[in-house]
C-alpha positions in Angstrom: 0.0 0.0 0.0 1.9 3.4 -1.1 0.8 6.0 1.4 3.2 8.7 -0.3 0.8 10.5 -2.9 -1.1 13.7 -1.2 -4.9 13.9 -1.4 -5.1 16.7 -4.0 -8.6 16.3 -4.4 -9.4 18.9 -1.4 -5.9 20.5 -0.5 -6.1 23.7 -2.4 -6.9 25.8 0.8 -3.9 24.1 2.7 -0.8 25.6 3.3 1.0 22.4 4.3 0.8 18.8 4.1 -1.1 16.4 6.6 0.7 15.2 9.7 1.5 11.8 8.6 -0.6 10.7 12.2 -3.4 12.3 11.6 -3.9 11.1 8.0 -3.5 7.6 8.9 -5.6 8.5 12.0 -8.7 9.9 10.1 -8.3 7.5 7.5 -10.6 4.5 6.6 -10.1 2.8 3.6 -8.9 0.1 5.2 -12.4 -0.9 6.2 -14.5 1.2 4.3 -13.0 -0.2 1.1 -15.2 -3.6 1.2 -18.2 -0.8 -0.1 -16.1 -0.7 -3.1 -18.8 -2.5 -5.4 -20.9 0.1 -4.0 -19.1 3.2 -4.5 -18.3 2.3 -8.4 -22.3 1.8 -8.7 -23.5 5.1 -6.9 -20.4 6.6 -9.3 -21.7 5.0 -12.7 -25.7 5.9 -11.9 -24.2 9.6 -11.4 -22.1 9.7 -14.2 -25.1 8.6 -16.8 -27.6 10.9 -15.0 -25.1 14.1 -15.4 -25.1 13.0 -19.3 -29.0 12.6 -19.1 -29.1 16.5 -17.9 -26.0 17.5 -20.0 -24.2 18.1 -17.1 -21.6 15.9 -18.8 -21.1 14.9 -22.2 -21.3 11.5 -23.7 -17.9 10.6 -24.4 -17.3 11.9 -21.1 -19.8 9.4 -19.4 -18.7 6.8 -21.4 -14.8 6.9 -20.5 -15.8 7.3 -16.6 -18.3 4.4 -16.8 -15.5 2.1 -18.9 -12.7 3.2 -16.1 -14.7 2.4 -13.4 -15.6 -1.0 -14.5 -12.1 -1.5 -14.9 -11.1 -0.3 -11.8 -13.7 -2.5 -10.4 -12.4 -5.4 -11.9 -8.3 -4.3 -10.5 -9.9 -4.4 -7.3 -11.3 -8.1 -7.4 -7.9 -9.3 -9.2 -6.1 -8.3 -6.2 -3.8 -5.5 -8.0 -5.4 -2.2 -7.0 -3.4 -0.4 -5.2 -4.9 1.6 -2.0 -3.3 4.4 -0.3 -4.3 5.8 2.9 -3.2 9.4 2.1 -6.3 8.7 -0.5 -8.5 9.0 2.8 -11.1 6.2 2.2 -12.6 4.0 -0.7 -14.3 7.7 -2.6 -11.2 9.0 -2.8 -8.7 6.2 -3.7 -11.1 5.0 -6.6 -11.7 8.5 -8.3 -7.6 9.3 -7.8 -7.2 6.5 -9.8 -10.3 7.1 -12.3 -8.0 10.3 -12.9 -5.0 8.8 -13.5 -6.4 6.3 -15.9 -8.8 8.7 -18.3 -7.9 12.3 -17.5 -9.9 15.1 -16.8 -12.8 13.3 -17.6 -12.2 11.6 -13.9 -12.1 14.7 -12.5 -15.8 16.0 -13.7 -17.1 13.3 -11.8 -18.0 15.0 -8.8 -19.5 17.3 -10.6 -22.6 18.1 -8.4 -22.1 15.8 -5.5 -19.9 15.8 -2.1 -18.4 13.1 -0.3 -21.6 13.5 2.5 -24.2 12.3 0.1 -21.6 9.7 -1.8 -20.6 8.3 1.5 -24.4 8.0 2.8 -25.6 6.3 -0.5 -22.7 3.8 -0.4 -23.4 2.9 3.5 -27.0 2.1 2.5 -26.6 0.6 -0.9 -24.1 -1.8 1.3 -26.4 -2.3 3.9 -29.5 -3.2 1.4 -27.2 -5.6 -0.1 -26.2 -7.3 3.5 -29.9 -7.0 4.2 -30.6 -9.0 1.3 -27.9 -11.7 2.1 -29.2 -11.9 5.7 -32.7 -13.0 4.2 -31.0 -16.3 2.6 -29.9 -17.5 5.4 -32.5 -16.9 7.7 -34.6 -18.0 5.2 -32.6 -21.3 5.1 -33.1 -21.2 9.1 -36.6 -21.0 9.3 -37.0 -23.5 6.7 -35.0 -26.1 8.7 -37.3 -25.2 11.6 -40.2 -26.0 10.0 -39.0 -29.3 8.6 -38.0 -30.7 12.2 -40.8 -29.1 14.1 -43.3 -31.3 11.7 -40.4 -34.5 12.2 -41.1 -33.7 16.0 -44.9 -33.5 15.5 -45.6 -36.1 18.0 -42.1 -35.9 20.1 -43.2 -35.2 24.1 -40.8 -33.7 26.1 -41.1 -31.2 29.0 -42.3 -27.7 28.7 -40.6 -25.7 31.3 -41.1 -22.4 33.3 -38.1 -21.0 35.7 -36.1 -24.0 34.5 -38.8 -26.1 36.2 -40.6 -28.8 34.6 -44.6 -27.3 33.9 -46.1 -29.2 31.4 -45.4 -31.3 28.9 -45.3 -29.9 25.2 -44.1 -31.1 21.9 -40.4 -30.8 20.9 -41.8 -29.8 17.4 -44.1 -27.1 19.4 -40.8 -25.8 21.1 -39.4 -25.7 17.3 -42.2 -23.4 16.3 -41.9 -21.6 18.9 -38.3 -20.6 17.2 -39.9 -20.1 14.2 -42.0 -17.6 15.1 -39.2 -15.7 16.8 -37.3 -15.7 13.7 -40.3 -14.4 11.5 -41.0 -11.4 13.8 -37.2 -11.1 12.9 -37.6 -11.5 9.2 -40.6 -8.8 9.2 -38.5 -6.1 10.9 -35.5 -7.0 8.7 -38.0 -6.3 5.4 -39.6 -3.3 7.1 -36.4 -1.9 8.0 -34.8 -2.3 4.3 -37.9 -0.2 2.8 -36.3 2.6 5.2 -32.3 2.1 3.9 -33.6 2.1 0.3 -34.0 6.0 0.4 -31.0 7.8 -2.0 -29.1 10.4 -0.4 -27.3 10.9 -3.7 -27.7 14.9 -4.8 -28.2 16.2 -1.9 -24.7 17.4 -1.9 -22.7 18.5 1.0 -26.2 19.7 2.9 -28.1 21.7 0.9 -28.3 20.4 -2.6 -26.9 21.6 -5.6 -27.5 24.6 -8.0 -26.7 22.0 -11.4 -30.0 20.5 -12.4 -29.9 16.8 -11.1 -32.2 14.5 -12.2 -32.3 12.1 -8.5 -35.4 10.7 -9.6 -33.2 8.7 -12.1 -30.6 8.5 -10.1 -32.7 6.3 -7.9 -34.1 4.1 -10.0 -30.6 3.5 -11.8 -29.7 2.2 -8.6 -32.6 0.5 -7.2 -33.5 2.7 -5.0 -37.3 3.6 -4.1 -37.3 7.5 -3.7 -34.5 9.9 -3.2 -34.5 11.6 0.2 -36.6 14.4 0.7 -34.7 16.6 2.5 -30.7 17.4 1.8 -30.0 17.8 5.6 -31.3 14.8 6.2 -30.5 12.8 3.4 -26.3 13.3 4.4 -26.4 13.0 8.0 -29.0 10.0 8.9 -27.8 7.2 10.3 -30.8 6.1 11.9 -31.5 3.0 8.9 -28.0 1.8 10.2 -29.2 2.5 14.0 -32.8 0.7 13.2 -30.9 -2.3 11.2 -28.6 -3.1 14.1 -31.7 -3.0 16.7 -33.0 -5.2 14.2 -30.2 -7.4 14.6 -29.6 -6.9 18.2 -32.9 -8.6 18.6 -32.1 -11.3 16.0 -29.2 -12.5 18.1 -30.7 -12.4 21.0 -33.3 -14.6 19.7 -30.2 -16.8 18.4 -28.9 -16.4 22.1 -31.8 -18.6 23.6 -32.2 -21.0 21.0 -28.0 -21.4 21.6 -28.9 -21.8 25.6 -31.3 -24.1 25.5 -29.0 -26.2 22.8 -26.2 -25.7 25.2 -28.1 -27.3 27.8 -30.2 -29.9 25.8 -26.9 -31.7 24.7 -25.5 -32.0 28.0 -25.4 -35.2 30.3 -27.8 -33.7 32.6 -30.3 -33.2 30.1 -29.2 -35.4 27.1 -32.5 -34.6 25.1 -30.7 -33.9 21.5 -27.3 -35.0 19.7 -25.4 -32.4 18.1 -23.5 -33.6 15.0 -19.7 -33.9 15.9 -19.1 -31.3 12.6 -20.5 -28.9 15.1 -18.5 -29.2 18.3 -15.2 -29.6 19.1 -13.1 -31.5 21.8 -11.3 -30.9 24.8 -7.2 -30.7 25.2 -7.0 -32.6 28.4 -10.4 -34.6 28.6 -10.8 -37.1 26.2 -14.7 -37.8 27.1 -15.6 -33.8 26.2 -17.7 -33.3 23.1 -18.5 -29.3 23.7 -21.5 -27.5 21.7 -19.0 -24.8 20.7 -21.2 -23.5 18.1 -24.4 -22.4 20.0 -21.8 -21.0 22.8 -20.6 -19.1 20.3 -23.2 -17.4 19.4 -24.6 -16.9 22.5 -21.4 -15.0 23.3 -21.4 -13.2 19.8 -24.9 -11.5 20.8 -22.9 -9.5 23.5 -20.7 -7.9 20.6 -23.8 -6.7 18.3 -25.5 -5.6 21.7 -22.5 -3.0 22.1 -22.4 -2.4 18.5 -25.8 -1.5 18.9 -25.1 1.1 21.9 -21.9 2.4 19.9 -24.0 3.9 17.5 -26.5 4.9 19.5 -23.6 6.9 21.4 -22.3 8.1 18.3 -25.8 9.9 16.7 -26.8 11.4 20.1 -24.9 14.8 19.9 -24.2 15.4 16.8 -25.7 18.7 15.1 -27.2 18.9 11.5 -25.7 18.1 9.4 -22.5 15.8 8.4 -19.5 15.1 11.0 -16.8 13.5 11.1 -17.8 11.4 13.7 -20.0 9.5 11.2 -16.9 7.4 9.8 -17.1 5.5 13.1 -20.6 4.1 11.9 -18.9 1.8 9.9 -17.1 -0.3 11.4 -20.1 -1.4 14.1 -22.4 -1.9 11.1 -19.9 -4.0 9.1 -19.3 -6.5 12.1 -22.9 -6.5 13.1 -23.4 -7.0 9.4 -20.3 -10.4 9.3 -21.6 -11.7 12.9 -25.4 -11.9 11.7 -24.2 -13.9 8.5 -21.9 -16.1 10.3 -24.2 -17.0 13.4 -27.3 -17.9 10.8 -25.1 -19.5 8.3 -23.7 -21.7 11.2 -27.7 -22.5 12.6 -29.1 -23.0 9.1 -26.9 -25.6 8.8 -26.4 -26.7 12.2 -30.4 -27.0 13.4 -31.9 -29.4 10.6 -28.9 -31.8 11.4 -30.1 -32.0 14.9 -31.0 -35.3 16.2 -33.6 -35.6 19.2 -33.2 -38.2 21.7 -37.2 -39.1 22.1 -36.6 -41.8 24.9 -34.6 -39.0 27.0 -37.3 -36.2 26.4 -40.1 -38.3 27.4 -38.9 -39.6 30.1 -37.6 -36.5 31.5 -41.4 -35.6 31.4 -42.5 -38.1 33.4 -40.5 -36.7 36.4 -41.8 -33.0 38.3 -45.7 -33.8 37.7 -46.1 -32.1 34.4 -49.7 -33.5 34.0 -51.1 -31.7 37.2 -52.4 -29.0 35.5 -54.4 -31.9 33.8 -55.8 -33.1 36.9 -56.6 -29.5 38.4 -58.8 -29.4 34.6 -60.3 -32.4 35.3 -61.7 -31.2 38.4 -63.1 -28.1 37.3 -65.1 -30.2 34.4 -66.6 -31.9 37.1 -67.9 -28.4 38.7 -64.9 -28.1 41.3 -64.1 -24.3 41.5 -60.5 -24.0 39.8 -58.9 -22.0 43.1 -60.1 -25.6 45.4 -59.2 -27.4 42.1 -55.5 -26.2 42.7 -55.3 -26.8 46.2 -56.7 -30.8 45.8 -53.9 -31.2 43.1 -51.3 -29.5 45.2 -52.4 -32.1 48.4 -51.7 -34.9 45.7 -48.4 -33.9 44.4 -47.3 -33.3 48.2 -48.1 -37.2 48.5 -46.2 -37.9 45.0 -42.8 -35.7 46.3 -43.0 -37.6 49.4 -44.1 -41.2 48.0 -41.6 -40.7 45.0 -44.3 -41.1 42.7 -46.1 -39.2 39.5 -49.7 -38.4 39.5 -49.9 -41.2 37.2 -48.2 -43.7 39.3 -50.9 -43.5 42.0 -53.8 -45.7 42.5 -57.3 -44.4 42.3 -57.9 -44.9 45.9 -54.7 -43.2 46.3 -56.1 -39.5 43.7 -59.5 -40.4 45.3 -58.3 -39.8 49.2 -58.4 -35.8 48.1 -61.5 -36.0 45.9 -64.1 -38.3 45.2 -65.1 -36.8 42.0 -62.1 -38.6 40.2 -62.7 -42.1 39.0 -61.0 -44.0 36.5 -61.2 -42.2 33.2 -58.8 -39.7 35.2 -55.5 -41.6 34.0 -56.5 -40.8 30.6 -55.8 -37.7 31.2 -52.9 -37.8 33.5 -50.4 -39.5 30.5 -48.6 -37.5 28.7 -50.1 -38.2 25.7 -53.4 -36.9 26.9 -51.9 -33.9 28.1 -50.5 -32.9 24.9 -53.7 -34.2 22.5 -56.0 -32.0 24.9 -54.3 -29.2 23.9 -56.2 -29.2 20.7 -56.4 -25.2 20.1 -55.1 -23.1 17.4 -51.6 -22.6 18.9 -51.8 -25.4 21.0 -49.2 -28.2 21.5 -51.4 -31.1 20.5 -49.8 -32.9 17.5 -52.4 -32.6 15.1 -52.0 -28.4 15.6 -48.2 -28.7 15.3 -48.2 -30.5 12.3 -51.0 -27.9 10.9 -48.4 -25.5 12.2 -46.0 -26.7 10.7 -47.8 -26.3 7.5 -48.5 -22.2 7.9 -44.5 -22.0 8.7 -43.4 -23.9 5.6 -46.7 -21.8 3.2 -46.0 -18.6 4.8 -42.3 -19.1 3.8 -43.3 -20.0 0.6 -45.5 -16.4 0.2 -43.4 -13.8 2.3 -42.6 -11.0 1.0 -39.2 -10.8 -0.9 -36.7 -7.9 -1.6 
């Protein structure tokens, strides 16, 4: 990387040159470069609108559009060369546009500033992360859906404070992911309508006086409107503050599904089996098999949490309209951006391999009277009062903790000792299986309503709304 040239493209005011420090201090091309792509095709959809307006002539447009492609294509080959004296990714590609076709390079900028550039490049970036988020989350919920209907019928304990409560489907507990994930999905898409506003001609804050057509602009790139006011349009962040809530939210979703993963393939719990491509051993005990991937990302959600705050922290001071501040937005964003696409890569692969240990879940039910809920029901169908219902059923599981036996382990002279109104049809509904079949309401646990369940997830998947 040469970091001799001078950044001539603003230094006619100055009287000497940069402290070598404070250029390589203010500087970020070393991470802003990755919105390369971006900044070549918010410089081409400028370029052709200036020609549309006569702004620029033809051959003009047509040199700067056949240098940038070039220079697009140095970049993926590996032999562009940055310079931090350059600044940042604006100002190393149009140095080198320059240096390539002449003074056609320099008309360029004809009409726009490095605020409005910058601001377009951040969000036609983040609109394309956006955009690669959906595939994999897509892929995620997917997987969900598949196992949740696998699982239809899978019993396994429903818990409250860690406790056992009542017994549930491990498909149901799948869903119960999935819908997580959507309410993540439909922020994601709501949020990218808000990022696909153009910045591009506002200018340095107040527009411009050459007669830019941005209703073009915007549709050259994609965009839906161009922003309606120039102040705005160069110093908003809030579509990168909105996206990483977004995310924040995401992960933390990620976070609990990692936990109880975590938990579910340990020895104490033993309910799933996470593939070995997924974990990794231990350097001293040869027994370990660690869930190293769902730890991970549990611990990753910490870093988008802060990156989250960072930016809030960053926006809450700063007057209209662009400061320099605003080049610490990026580096927050992009890592939010990489950790998102890492952690639901890693579970869209990871979740559909997982394998659930039936015998262990449903046997773990059986133990902390997860049917007595059941019983308390029972009672109030036959015209017990649901308050005296609870206190029958809590007499009966005193005599279960201290006999060492489930509700349905008891006789019926045993159940019938704190009511007479239960007779024999009650162990019907004291197995697990009854529990979960009487559950038979539109977002119950019951199999037939996961499976439907299962269904919507997999058909609203099919429909959702796209990019």
């Amino acid at each position: 990387m040469s970091d001799t040239q001078t950044n001539k493209t603003w230094g006619g005011r100055f009287t000497e040159s940069t402290d070598a420090f404070v250029a390589a201090f203010t500087a970020s091309v070393d991470f802003d470069r990755r919105m390369y792509r971006q900044d070549i095709a918010g410089s081409i959809a400028h370029a052709r609108m200036l020609a549309r307006v006569g702004v620029l002539s033809e051959a003009d447009c047509t040199a700067i559009v056949s240098g940038l492609e070039t220079i697009r294509a140095e970049i993926e080959s590996g032999t562009f060369e940055w310079s931090v004296a350059l600044e940042d990714v604006h100002m190393n590609i149009e140095a080198r546009l320059t240096a390539r076709i002449g003074d056609a390079g320099k008309r360029l900028h004809t009409g726009r500033s490095r605020n409005d550039q910058v601001a377009t490049d951040v969000r036609l970036y983040l609109r394309d992360a956006i955009d690669a988020i959906f595939i994999e989350l897509r892929r995620l919920l997917a997987g969900l859906a598949t196992q949740a209907e696998t699982e239809a019928a899978t019993i396994m304990p429903g818990f409250t404070h860690l406790q056992v409560a009542q017994p549930v489907t491990f498909g149901h507990h799948l869903l119960a992911w999935f819908e997580m994930l959507k309410r993540d999905y439909e922020r994601l898409l709501d949020c990218r309508k808000r990022v696909n506003i153009m910045p591009l001609g506002a200018a340095a804050l107040a527009g411009t006086s050459y007669p830019l057509d941005r209703v073009y602009s915007a549709q050259l790139l994609g965009f839906s409107a161009p922003a309606a006011n120039s102040l705005d349009a160069v110093s908003d962040r809030d579509f990168a503050l909105e996206f990483t809530a977004a995310a924040a939210i995401l992960m933390t979703h990620l976070s609990r599904m990692s936990e109880e993963l975590v938990l579910w393939s340990s020895a104490q719990f033993d309910f799933i089996d996470l593939p070995d491509r997924f974990c990794t051993g231990s350097s001293i005990m040869p027994q370990k098999k660690n869930p190293d991937v769902p730890e991970l990302v549990r611990g990753k959600t910490g870093r988008v949490n802060g990156h989250l705050i960072a930016l809030l922290t960053l926006m809450k001071s700063q007057p209209l309209a662009y400061n320099k501040d605003n080049q610490e937005d990026k580096e927050p964003l992009f890592d939010t951006v990489d950790t998102v696409l890492g952690c639901l890569r890693a579970f869209a692969d990871m979740v559909p391999a997982l394998r659930a240990k039936r015998g262990n879940m449903l046997e773990s039910a059986r133990r902390g009277f997860a049917t007595a809920t059941d019983l308390a029901d029972y009672l109030v169908r036959k015209g017990v009062p649901f308050r005296d219902a609870h206190e029958i059923v809590g007499k009966a599981v005193r005599l279960g903790v201290e006999s060492g036996r489930d509700l349905a382990e008891m006789t019926l002279a045993d159940l019938q000792q704190f009511s007479p109104l239960i007779e024999q049809d009650v162990f019907a509904v004291l197995s697990l299986q009854g529990s979960v079949a009487a559950r038979d309401v539109l977002g119950g646990t019951a199999p037939n309503r996961v499976r439907e369940a299962a269904a919507a997830a997999r058909n609203w998947l099919a429909a959702a709304e796209l990019p």
